[in-house]
DRENVOZA-819533 format. One record per residue: residue number from 1; z, x, y negated of N, C-alpha, C in turn. Coordinates in nm, 3 decimals, padded with zeros to 5 digits. Layout:
- drentor;nZ;nX;nY;caZ;caX;caY;cZ;cX;cY
- NUM;Z;X;Y;Z;X;Y;Z;X;Y
...
//
This chain:
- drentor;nZ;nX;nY;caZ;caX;caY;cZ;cX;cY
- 1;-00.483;-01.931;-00.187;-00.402;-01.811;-00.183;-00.328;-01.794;-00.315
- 2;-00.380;-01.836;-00.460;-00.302;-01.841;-00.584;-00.158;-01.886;-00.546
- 3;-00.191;-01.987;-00.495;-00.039;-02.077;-00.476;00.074;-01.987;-00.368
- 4;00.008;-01.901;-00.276;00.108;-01.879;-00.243;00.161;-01.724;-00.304
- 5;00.078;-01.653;-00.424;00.079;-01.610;-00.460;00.170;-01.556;-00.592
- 6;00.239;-01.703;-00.649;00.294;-01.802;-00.702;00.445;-01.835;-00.601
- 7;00.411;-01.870;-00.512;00.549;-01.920;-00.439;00.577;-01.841;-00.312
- 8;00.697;-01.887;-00.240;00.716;-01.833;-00.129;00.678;-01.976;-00.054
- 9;00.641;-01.927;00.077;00.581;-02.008;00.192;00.620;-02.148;00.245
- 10;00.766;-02.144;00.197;00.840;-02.269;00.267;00.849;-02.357;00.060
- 11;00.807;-02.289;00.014;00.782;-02.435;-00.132;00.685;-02.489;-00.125
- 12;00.559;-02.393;-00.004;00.448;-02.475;-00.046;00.426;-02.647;00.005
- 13;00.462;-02.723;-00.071;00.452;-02.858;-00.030;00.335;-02.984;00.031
- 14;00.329;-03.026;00.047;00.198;-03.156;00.048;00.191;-03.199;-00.054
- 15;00.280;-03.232;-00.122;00.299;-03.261;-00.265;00.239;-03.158;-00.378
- 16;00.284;-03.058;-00.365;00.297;-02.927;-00.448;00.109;-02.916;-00.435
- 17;00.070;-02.926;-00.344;-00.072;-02.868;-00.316;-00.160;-02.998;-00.330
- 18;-00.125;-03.097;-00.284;-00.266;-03.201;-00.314;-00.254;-03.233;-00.452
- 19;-00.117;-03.220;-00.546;-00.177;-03.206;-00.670;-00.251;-03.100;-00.765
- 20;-00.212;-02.967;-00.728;-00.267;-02.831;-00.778;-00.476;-02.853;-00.718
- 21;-00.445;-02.911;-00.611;-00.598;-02.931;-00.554;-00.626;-03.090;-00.630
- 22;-00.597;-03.152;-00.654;-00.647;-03.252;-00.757;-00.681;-03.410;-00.655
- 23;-00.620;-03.380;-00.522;-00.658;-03.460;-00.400;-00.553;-03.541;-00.351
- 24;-00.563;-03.627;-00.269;-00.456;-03.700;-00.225;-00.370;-03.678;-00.112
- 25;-00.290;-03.657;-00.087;-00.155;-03.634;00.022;-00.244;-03.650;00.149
- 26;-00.255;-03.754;00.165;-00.325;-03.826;00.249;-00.480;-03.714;00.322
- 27;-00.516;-03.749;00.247;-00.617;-03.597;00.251;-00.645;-03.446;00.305
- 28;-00.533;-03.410;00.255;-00.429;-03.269;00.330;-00.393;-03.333;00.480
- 29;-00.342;-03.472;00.435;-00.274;-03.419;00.607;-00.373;-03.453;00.674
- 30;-00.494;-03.548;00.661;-00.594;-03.573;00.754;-00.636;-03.427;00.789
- 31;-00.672;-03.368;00.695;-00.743;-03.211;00.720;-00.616;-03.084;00.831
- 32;-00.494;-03.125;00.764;-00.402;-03.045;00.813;-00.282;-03.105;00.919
- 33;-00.255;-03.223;00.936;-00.198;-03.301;01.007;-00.062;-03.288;00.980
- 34;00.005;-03.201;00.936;00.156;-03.130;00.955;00.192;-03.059;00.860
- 35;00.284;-03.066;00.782;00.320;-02.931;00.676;00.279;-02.784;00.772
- 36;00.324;-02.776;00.859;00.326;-02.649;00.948;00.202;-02.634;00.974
- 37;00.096;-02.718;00.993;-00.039;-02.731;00.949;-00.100;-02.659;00.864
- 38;-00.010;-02.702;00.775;-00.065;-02.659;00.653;-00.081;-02.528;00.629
- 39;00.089;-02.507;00.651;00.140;-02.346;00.676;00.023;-02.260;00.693
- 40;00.011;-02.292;00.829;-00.043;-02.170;00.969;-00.151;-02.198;00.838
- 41;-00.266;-02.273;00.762;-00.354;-02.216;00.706;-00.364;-02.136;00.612
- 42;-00.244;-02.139;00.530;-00.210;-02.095;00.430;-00.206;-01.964;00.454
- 43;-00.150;-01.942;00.596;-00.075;-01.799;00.603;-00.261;-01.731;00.695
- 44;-00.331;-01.791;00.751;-00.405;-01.749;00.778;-00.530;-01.728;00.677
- 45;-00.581;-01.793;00.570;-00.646;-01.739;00.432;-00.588;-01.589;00.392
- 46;-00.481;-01.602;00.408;-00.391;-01.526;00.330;-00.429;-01.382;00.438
- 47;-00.394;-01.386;00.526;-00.409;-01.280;00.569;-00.563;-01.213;00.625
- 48;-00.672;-01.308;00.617;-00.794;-01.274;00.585;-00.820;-01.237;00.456
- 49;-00.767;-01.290;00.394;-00.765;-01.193;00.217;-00.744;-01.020;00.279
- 50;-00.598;-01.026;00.275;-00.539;-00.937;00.281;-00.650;-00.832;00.428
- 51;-00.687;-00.870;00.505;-00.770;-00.764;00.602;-00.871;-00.757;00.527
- 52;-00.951;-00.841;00.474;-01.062;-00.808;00.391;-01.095;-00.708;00.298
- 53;-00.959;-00.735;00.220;-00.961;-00.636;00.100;-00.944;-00.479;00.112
- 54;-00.880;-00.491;00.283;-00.824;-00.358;00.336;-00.918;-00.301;00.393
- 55;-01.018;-00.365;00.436;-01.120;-00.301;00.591;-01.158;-00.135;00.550
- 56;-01.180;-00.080;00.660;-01.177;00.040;00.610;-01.340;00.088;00.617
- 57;-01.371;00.159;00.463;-01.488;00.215;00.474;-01.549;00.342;00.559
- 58;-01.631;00.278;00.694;-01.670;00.312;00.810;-01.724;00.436;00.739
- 59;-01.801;00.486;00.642;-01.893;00.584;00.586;-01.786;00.733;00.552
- 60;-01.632;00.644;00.542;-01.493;00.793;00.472;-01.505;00.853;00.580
- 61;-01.466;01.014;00.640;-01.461;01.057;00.740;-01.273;00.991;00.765
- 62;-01.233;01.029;00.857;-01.105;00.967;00.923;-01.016;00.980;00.841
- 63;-00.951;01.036;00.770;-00.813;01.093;00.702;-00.831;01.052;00.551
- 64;-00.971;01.048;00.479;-00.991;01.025;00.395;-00.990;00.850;00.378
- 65;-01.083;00.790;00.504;-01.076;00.613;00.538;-00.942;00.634;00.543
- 66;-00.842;00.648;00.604;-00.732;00.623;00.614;-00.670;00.654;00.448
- 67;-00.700;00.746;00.409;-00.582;00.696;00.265;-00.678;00.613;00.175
- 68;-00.794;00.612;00.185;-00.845;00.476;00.158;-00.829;00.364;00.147
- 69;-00.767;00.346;00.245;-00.734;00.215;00.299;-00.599;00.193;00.267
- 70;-00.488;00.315;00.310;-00.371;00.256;00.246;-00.398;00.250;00.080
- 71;-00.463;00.309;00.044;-00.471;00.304;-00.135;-00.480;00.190;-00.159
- 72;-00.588;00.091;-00.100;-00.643;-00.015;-00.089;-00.541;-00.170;-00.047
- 73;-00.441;-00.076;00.038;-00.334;-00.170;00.088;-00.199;-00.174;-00.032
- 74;-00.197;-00.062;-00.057;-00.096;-00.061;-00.236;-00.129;-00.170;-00.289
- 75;-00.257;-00.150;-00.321;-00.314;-00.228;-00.411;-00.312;-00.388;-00.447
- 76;-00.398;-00.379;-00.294;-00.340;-00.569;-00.270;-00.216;-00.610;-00.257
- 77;-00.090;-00.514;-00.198;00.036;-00.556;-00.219;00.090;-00.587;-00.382
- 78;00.058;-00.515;-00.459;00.095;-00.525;-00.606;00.015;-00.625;-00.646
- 79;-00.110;-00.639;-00.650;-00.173;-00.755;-00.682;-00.160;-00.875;-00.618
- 80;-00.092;-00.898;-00.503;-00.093;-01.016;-00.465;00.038;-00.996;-00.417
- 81;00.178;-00.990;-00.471;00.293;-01.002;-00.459;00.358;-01.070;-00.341
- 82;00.364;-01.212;-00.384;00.397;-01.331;-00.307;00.290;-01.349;-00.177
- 83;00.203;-01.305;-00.188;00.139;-01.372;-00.076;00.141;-01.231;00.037
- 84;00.161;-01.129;-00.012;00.190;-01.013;00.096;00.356;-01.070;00.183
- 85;00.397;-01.049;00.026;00.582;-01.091;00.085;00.568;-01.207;00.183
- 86;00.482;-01.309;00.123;00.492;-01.435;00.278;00.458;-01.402;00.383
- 87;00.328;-01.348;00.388;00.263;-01.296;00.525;00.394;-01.145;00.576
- 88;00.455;-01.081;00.502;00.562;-00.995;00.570;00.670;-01.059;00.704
- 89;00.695;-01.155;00.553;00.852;-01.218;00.604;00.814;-01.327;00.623
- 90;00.683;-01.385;00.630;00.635;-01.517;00.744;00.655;-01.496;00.886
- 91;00.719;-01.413;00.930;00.795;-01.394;01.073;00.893;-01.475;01.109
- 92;00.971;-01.460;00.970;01.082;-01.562;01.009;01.045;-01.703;01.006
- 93;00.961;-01.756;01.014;00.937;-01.875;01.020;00.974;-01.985;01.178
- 94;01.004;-02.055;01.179;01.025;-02.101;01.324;00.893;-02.182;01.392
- 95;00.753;-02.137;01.382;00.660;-02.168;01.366;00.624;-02.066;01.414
- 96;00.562;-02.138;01.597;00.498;-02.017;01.665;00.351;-01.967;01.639
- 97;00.277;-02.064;01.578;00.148;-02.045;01.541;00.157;-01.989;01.431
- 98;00.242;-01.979;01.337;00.220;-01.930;01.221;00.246;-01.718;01.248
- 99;00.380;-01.717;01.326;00.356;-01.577;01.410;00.314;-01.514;01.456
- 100;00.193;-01.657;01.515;00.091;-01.573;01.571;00.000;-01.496;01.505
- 101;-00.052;-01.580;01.401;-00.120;-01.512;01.264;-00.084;-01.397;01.203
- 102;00.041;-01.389;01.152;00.084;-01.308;01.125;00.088;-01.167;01.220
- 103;00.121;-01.180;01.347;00.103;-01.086;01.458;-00.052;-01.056;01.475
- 104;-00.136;-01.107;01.484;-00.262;-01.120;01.476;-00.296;-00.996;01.363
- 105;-00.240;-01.063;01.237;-00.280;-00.894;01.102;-00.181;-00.786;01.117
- 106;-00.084;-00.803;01.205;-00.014;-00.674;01.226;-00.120;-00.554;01.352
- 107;-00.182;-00.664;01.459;-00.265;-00.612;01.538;-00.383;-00.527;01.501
- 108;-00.402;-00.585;01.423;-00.528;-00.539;01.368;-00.563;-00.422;01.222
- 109;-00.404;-00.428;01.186;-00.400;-00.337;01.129;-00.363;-00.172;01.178
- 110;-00.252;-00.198;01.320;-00.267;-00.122;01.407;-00.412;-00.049;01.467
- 111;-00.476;-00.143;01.486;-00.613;-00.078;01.555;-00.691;-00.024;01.461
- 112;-00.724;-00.044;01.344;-00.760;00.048;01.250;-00.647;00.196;01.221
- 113;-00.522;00.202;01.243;-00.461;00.352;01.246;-00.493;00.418;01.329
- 114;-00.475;00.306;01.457;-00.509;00.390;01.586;-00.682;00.459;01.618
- 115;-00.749;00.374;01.517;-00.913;00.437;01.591;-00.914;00.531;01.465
- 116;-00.828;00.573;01.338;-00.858;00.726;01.293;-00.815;00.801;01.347
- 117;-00.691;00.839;01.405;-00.630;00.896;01.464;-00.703;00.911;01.637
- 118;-00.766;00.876;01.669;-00.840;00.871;01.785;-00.967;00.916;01.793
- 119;-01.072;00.903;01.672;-01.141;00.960;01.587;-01.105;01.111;01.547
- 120;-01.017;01.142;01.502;-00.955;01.253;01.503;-00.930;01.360;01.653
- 121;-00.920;01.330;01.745;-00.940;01.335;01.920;-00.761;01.378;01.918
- 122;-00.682;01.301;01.882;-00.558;01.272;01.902;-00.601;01.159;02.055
- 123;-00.504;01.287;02.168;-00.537;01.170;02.295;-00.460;01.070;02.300
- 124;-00.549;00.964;02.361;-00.484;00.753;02.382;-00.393;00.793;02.469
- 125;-00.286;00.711;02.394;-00.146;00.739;02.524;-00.120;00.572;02.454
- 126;-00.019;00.519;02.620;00.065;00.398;02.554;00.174;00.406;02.434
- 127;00.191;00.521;02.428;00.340;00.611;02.332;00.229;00.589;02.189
- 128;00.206;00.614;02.192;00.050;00.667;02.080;00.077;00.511;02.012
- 129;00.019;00.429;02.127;-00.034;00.282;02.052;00.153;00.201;02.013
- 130;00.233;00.217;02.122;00.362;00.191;02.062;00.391;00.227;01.901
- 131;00.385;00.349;01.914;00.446;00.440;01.820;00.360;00.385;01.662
- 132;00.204;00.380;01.664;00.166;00.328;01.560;00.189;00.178;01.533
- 133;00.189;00.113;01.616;00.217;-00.017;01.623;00.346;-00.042;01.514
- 134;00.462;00.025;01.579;00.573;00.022;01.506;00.551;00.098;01.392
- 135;00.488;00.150;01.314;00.459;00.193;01.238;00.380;00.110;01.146
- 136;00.362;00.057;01.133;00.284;-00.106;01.106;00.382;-00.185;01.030
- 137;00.498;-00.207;01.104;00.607;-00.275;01.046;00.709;-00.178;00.975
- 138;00.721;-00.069;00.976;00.739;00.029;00.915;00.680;00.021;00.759
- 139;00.600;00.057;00.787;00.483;00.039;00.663;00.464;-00.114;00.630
- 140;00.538;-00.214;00.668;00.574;-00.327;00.541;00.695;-00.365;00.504
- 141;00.784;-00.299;00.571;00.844;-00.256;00.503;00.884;-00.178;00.359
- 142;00.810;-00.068;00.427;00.853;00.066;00.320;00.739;-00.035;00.157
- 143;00.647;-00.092;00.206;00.535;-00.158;00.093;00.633;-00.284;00.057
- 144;00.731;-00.364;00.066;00.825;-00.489;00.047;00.925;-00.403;-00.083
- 145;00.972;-00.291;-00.028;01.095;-00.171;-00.086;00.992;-00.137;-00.182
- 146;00.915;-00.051;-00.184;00.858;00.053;-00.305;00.773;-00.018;-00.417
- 147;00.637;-00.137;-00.312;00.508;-00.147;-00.430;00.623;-00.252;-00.466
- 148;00.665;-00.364;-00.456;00.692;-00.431;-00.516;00.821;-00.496;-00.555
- 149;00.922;-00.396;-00.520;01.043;-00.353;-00.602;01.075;-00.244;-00.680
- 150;00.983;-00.183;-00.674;00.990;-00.025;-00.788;00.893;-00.020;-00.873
- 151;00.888;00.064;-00.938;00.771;00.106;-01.037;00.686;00.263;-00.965
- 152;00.736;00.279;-00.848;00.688;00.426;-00.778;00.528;00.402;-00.818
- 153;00.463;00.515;-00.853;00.295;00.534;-00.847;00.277;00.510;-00.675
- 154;00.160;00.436;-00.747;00.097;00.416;-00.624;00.019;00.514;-00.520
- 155;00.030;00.650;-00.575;-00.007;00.765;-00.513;00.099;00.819;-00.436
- 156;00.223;00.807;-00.505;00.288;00.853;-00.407;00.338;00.769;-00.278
- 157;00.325;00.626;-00.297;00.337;00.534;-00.193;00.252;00.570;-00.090
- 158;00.110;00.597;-00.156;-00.004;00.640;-00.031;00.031;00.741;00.041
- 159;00.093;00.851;-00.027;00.103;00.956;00.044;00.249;01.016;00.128
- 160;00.326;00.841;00.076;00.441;00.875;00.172;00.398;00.835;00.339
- 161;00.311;00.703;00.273;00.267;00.649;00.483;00.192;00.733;00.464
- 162;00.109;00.816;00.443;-00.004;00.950;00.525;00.082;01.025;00.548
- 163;00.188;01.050;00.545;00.286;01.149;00.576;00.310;01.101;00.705
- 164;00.387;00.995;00.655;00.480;00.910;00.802;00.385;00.887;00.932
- 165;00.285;00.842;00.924;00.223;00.799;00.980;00.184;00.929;01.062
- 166;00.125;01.020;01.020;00.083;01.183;01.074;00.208;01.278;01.147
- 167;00.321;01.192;01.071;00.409;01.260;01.153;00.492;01.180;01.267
- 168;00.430;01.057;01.283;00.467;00.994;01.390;00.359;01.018;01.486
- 169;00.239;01.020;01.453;00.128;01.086;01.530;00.197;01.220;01.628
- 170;00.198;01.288;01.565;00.252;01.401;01.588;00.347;01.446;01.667
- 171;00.468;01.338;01.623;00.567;01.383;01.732;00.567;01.285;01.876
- 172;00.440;01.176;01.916;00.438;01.141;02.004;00.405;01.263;02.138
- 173;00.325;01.377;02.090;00.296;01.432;02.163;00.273;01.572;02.021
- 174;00.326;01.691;02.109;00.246;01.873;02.013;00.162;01.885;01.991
- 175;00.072;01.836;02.098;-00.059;01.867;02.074;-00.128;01.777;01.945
- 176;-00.096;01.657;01.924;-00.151;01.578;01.824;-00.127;01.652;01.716
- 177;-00.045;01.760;01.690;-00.052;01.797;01.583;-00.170;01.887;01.519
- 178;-00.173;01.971;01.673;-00.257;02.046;01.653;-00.423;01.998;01.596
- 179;-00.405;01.898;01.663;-00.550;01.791;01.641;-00.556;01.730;01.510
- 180;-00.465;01.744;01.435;-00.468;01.676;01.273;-00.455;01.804;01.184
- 181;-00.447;01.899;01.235;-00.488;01.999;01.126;-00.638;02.072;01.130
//
């Protein structure tokens, strides 16, 4: 993950990496078969980093896990620059397995918004799971723009997605509002 931490996704080489790993070409590709091989692992470490570091502490009550967690998601974006930005804009890759991965930590970061907010007894609607979903990519966005093109505090980053996020809650349905206050 250093390396891609270090580079963007399409430098990382066979070359570039069996020497940083101290191993032979040959080696990598037995293990990885394919640069794109390689890729999809690269980008999949990477984004087990990145869920790891995020998971949300089951013990916060809901609103509190939740800015928890985005605090937590600031965080690893600033600290791990390049390797957020790859896993962002590793979409564009023409590499369906590697999308998948990547779609894979967009999923799953979804289902952690969606079970506070559900937790909260905000009722399951398909609008609900749309709406946060897209909110997901929203929010790497707005984290591509702020943590790691600005100098914004990282408090107020947190508390722009607890905003956004509560108020996309919200306007899926009135009543959700009522349920988050």
């Amino acid at each position: 993950m250093k390396s891609l931490a270090d580079q963007p996704l399409e430098a990382l080489t066979i070359d570039y990496l069996s020497a940083r790993a101290g191993v032979s070409r040959g080696l990598l590709f037995h293990y990885f078969t394919s640069k794109k091989g390689l890729h999809r692992e690269v980008v999949r470490t990477a984004r087990d980093a990145m869920l790891n570091a995020t998971e949300p502490a089951p013990e916060l009550p809901p609103l509190e896990r939740l800015r928890d967690t985005l605090t937590r998601i600031v965080r690893f974006v600033r600290d791990y620059r390049g390797t957020f930005f790859s896993l962002v804009r590793g979409v564009a890759s023409g590499d369906t397995e590697v999308r998948e991965v990547l779609e894979e930590a967009r999923a799953s970061q979804a289902d952690r918004v969606i079970s506070v907010f559900l937790e909260l007894g905000v009722e399951d609607s398909e609008l609900l799971r749309l709406a946060l979903r897209s909110w997901v990519g929203f929010a790497e966005d707005i984290l591509v723009d702020l943590a790691l093109n600005t100098e914004m505090p990282s408090e107020d980053i947190v508390l722009f997605l607890e905003r956004s996020v509560t108020a996309i809650t919200a306007s899926v349905d009135p009543q959700n509002a009522i349920a988050l206050d």
